[in-house]
N, C-alpha and C positions, 0 to 999 in steps of 0.2 A: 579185243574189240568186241562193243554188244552186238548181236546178233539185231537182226529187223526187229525179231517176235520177243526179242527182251527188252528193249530197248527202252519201251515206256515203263516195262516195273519192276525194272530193277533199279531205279534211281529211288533217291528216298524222296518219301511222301513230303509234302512243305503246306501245311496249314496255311490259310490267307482268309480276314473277315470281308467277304461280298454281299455283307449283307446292305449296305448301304447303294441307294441309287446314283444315277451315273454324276447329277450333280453338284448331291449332298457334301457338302466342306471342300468347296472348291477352294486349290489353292491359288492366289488370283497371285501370276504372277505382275513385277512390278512394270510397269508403261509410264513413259512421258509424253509430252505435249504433242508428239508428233507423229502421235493414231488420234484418229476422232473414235466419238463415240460407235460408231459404226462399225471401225476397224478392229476398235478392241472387241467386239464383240462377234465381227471373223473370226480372230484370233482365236478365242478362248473357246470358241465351236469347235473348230481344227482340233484344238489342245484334248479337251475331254471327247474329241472323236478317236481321237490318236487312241484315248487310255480305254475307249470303248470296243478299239478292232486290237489292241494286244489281250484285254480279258475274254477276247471272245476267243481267240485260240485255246483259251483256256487247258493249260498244261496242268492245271491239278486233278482235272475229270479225263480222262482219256475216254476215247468211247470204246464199251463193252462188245456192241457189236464187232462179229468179224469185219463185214463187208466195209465198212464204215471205218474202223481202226487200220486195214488195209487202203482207205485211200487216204488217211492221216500219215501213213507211213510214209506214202507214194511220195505227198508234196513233201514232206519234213526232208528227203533223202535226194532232193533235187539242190535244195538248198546246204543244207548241212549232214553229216557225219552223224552215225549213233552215238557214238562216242561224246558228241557234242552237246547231247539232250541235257543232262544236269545243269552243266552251264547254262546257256540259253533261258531253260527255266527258271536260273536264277536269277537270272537279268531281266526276264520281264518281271519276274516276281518283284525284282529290286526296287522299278519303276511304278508297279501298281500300289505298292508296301507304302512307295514316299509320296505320293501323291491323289491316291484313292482311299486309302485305308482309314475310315473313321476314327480307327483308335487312336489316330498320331499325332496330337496338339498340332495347332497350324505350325507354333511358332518354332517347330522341333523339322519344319516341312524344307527342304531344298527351297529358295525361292530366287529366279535369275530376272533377268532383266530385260525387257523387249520392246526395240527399237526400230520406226521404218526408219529405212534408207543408208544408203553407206556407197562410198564409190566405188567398190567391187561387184555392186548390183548394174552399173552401168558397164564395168570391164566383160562383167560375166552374165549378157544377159538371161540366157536360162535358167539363171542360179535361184532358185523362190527364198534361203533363206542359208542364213549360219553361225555357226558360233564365233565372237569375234579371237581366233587363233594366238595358242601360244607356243612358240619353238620348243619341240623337244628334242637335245640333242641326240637322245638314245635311237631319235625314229630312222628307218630306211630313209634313204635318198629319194626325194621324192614327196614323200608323205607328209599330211600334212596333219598334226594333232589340231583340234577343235576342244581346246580344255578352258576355257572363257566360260566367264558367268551372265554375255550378254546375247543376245541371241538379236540378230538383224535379221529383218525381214524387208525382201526385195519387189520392186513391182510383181513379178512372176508369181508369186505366190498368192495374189488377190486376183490373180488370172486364173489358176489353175483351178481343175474341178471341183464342185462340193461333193461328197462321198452319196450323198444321199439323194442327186440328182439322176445316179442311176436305179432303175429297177430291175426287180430280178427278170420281170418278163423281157426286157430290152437285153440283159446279161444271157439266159439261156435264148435266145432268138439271134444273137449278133456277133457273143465271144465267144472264139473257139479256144482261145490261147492265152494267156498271160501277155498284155498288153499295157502301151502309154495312156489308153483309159484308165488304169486301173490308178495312175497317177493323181492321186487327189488332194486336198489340200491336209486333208487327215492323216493317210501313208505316206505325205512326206513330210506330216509331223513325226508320225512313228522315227522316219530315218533321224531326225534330231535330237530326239527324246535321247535315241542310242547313243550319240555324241556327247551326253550330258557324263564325265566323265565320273564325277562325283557319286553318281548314283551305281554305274553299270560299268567301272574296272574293277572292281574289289570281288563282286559276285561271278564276272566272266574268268575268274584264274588270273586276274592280272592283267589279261590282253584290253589293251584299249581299244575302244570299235573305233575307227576311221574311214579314211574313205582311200580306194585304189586306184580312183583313175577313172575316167569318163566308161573305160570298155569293161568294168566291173560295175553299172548301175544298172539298172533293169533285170528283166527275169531271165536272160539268155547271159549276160555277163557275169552275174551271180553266178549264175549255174553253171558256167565254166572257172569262176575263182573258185568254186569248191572243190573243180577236180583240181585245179592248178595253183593254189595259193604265190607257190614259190615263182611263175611267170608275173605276179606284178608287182615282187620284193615285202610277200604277207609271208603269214606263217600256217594260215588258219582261218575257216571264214567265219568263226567268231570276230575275227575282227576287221569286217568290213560290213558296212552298214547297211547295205541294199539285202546283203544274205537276210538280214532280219528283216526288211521292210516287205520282200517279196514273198517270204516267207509268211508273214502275216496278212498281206496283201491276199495270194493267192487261194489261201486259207480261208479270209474271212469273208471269201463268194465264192468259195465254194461249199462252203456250210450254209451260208445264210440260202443260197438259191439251189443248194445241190444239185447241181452242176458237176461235169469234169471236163478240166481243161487238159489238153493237148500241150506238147512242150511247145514252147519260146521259137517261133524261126530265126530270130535275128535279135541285133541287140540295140542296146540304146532305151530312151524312156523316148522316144521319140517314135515310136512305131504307132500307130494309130490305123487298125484295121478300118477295113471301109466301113460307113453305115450310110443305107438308103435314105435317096433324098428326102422320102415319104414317112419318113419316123419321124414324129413331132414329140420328143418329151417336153416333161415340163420345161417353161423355159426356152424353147425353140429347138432348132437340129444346131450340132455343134458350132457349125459354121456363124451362129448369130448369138448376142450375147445369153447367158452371162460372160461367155468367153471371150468375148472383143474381136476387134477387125485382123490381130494379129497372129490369136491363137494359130497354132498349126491344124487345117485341117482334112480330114480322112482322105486318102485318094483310094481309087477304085484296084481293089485287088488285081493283078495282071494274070 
């Protein structure tokens, strides 16, 4: 097993070109009739937000500083195992490779297919989006592989927050922890991204990312599949999909605003620490749109 203090460099190095901007040769995935103009261009926010908060983890740079590479350690080791690093790496690496990397003709690109509406969006209403599901018979009891090439998108997902309607001043003032704020329409692209099987089984050792269950999504249930894989019939939190989301989630505010958070009290994506009536960001206080009359919102800490 690596140690903490080896664990970034003793993996081998993996070149990647970043030298293009975030939405230089986009690949546009395919859409029907049934996003408007508007929708698609949620969409493809989300999308290249998603491929903006996995490069910003950025696993080819580790930081030199101590101080600094100890609190990279800290979040990495909440979520995953040392042991884990190469993999991971690979899989974001997989994802930026097939859909950021200028050198890769469009036409050599993954391209799926994205669809509003589906009646598992009305069975499941928190569900913001997914891949349309096919049986594997090898999977545990339970589980459910997402190996489809179409990806549906649910009312929930034109609800959920834009990433970039928080600031850091509002982030270091109000979170202390890894929260259902952190829930945004971007980090739960990431978790989809991960489902794209084509891209991120081959790189993660074979393990296909899926998902474990309602008590394995957010930053408290993750971080309890890590210690416990085998309590919800996994093997490994390589393959379950929040480990990656919160993991870059957690990550990509606490770099961007340096910050440290505090561990997870509870679980769910459903947590939503208080914030004061008298914080107006852009956009209003949560309670009022862009979130709509239904979002869930904050109640006052006890």
């Amino acid at each position: 097993m690596l140690s903490v203090k080896s664990m970034f460099i003793s993996s081998t190095s993996i070149t990647r070109n970043t030298s293009s901007p975030l939405l230089a040769e986009r690949a546009w995935p395919n859409h029907d009739e049934s996003l408007d103009l508007t929708e698609i261009d949620t969409f493809l926010n989300a999308f290249h937000g998603a491929l903006e908060m996995l490069d910003f983890l950025d696993l080819e740079n580790i930081p030199t500083d101590f101080d600094e590479q100890l609190r990279y350690a800290n979040i990495w080791l909440i979520y995953f195992n040392p042991e884990d690093y190469p993999y991971v790496k690979a899989v974001i690496k997989s994802i930026l490779d097939e859909w950021r990397d200028p050198s890769l003709p469009m036409t050599l690109r993954s391209v799926f297919n994205v669809h509003k509406g589906h009646p598992e969006c009305d069975q499941f209403p928190r569900m913001s989006m997914f891949w349309d599901p096919q049986e594997d018979p090898s999977a545990p009891t339970g589980s459910a592989i997402m190996a489809g090439d179409t990806l549906y998108l649910c009312p929930m997902f034109f609800r959920l927050i834009e990433r970039d309607f928080w600031t850091c001043d509002t982030v270091k003032k109000y979170w202390t922890y890894p929260s259902g704020w952190m829930e945004t329409k971007q980090s739960s692209m990431v978790h989809e991204l991960l489902h794209y099987h084509p891209v991120t089984t081959v790189p993660n050792g074979g393990y296909q990312i899926i998902d474990h269950g309602p008590d394995t999504y957010g930053p408290f249930g993750s971080a309890l599949y890590k210690i416990h894989p085998g309590a919800y019939h996994g093997a490994s939190p390589r393959d379950n999909a929040a480990n990656f989301e919160w993991l870059v989630s957690e990550y990509y505010w606490t770099k961007k605003c340096n910050v440290r958070f505090g561990p997870a009290p509870e679980n769910a994506d459903t947590v939503f620490p208080a914030i004061p009536e008298s914080y107006q960001p852009p956009g209003g206080h949560p309670s009022e749109p862009p979130f709509g009359p239904d979002f869930p919102v904050a109640q006052p800490n006890p």
